[in-house]
N, C-alpha and C positions, 0 to 999 in steps of 0.2 A: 707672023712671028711665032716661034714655037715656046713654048711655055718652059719653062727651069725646070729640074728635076727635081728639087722642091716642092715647086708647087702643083707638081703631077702625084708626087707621092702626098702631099697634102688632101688632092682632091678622092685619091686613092682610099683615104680613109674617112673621109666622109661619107662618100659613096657607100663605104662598105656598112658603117653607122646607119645610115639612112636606109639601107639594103636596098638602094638605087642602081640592079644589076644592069639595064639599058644606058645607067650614064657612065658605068666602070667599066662596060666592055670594051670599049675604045683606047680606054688608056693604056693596053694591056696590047704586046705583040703576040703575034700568032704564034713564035715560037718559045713564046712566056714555059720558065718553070718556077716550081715553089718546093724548098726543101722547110724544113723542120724536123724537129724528134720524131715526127706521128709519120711524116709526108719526104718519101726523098726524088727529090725532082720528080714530082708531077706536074702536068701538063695543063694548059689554061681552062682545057674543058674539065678535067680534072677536079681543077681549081673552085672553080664557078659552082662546081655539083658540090665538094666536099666542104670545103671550106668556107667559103663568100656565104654560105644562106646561117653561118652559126652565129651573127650577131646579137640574135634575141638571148643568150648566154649571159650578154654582160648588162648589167644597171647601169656600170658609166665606164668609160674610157679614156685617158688623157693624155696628150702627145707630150709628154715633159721635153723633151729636146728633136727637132729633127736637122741635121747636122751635114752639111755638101761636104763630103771627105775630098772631091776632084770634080772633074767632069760629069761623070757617069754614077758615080758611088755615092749615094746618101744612108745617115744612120737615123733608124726612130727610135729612139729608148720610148716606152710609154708606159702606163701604169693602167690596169683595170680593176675594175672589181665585178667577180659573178653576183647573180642572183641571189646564191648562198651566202654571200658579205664577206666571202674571201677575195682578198687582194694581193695580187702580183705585179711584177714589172717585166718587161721582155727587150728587147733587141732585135730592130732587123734591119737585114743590108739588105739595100734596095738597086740595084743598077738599073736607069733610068735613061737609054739612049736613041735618040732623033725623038726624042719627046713620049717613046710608048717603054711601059716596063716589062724590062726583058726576064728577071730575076729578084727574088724572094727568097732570104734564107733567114730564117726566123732561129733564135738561139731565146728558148726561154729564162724567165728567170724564176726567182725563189719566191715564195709569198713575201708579203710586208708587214 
């Protein structure tokens, strides 16, 4: 049984928490992109190198909502704080389909 996009995007960010790249490469298609302000559609290898290893950055991270818009479309509002004791909230849309993530579009937000 293939797992919800929920709980794929769930495990998504665990993974990333734990910097368990051997258990996150799987959830992730080969033809994965990620956009953001910094990143406009890169590529999953991309990904992996630029992005996935910056976890040591945050003290803590909190999933405040992650939200099934349909089938394929989930949103994770969540709150961080760096190192430095600044905190912010973000937004991403995550499309999430035959159970691997195809798309990442990360919309920052403001501090808190």
């Amino acid at each position: 049984m293939m797992d919800s996009p929920t709980s794929v995007v769930e495990a998504a960010f665990r993974h990333y928490r734990s910097q368990d790249r051997d258990a996150a490469l799987p959830l992730y298609a080969d033809d994965f992109t990620f956009t953001s302000p910094r990143d406009d559609h890169i590529d999953k290898a991309a990904f992996f190198e630029r992005c996935f290893p910056t976890a040591d950055r945050f003290k803590e991270q909190r999933l405040l909502h992650v939200t099934p818009v349909d089938r394929e479309l989930v949103l994770v509002y969540y709150e961080y704080e760096l190192m430095t004791g600044d905190r912010y909230r973000n937004v991403e849309a995550i499309t999430v389909r035959e159970g691997l993530i195809r798309e990442v579009q990360v919309f920052f937000g403001g501090g808190v």
